[in-house]
C-alpha positions in Angstrom: 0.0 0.0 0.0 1.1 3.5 -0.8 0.8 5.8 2.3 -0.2 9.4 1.6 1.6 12.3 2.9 -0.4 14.1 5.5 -1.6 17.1 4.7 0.2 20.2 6.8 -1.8 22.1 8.6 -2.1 26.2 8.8 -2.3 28.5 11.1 -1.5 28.7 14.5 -2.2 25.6 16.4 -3.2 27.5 19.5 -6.0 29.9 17.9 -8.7 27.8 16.6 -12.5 28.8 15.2 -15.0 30.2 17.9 -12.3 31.3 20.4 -13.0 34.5 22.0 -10.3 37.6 20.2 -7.1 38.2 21.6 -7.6 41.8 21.5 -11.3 42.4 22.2 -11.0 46.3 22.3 -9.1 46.3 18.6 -7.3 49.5 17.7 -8.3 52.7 19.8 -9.9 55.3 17.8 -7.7 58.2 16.2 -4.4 56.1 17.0 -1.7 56.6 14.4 0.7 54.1 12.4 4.3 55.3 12.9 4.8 56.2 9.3 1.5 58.3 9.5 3.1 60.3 12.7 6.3 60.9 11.0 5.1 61.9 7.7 2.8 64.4 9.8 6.1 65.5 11.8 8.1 65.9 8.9 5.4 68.1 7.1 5.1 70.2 9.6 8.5 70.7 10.5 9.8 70.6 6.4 6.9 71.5 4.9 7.1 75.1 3.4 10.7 74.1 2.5 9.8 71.3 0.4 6.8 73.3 -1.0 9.6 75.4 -2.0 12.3 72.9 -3.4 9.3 71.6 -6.0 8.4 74.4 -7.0 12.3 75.4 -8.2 12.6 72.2 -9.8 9.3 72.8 -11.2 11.1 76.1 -12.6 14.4 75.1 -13.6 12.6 72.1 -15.9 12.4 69.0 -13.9 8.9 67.4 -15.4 8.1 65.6 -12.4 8.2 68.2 -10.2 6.3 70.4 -12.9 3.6 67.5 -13.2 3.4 67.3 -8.9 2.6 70.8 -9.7 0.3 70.7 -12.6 -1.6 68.3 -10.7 -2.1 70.6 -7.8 -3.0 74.0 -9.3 -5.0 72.2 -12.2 -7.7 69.9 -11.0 -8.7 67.2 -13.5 -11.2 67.4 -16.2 -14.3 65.0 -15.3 -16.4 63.2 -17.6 -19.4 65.4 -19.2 -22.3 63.4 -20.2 -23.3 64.3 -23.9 -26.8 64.9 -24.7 -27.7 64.0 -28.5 -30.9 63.4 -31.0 -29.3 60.5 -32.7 -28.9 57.2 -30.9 -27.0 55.8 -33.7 -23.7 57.9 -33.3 -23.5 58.2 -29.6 -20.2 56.4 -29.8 -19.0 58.1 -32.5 -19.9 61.4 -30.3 -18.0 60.5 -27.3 -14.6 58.7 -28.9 -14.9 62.1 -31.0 -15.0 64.4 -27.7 -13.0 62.2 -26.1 -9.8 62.9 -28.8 -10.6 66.6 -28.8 -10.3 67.0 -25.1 -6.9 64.6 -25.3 -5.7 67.2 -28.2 -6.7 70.5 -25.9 -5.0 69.1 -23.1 -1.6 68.2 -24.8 -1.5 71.6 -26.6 -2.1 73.3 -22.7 0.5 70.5 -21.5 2.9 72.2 -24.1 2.3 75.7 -24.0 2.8 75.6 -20.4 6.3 73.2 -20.6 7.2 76.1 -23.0 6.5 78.7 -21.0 8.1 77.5 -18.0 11.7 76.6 -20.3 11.5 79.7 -22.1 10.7 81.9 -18.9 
């Protein structure tokens, strides 16, 4: 006869289904992860420095600093529902839209790119 292996089992031998929790009260409210607490820290201490720093590179050409920047002082277009007599071309309508708003955006992208190398 050929014996099969037994199956490992998971988890934690000690814990087991129905148990009452280990930590009963959980997390307290409001409590912070250490990364949270030192991001916070080093904002407030650094903030208006780094604020700073960006916008230089921004200036002097560096593009992701100048898109960190775009993306703060511009706020993103949202989708605008187009209202039409023919049912028949509403694709065509939107994919059209759709390319126009892509080409007004990269010619903004690029007029401001320009501005801030040429300035």
């Amino acid at each position: 006869m050929i014996e099969e292996p037994q199956k490992k089992k998971r988890g934690n031998p000690n814990l087991y289904k129905g148990m009452p929790p280990l930590n009963p009260k959980g997390r307290e409210k409001g409590s912070l992860n250490k990364f949270t607490k030192l991001s916070r820290e080093l904002m407030s201490n650094k903030g208006p420095e780094i604020v700073n720093k960006v916008i230089e590179l921004a200036l002097e050409g560096d593009r992701h600093c100048l898109k960190m920047c775009m993306d703060r002082i511009i706020p993103t277009t949202k989708a605008v529902e187009i209202t039409h007599d023919h049912q028949d071309l509403g694709i065509n309508i939107i994919v059209e839209s759709v390319k126009a708003i892509e080409r007004n955006e990269e010619k903004e992208f690029k007029t401001i790119e320009a501005e801030v190398l040429n300035g």
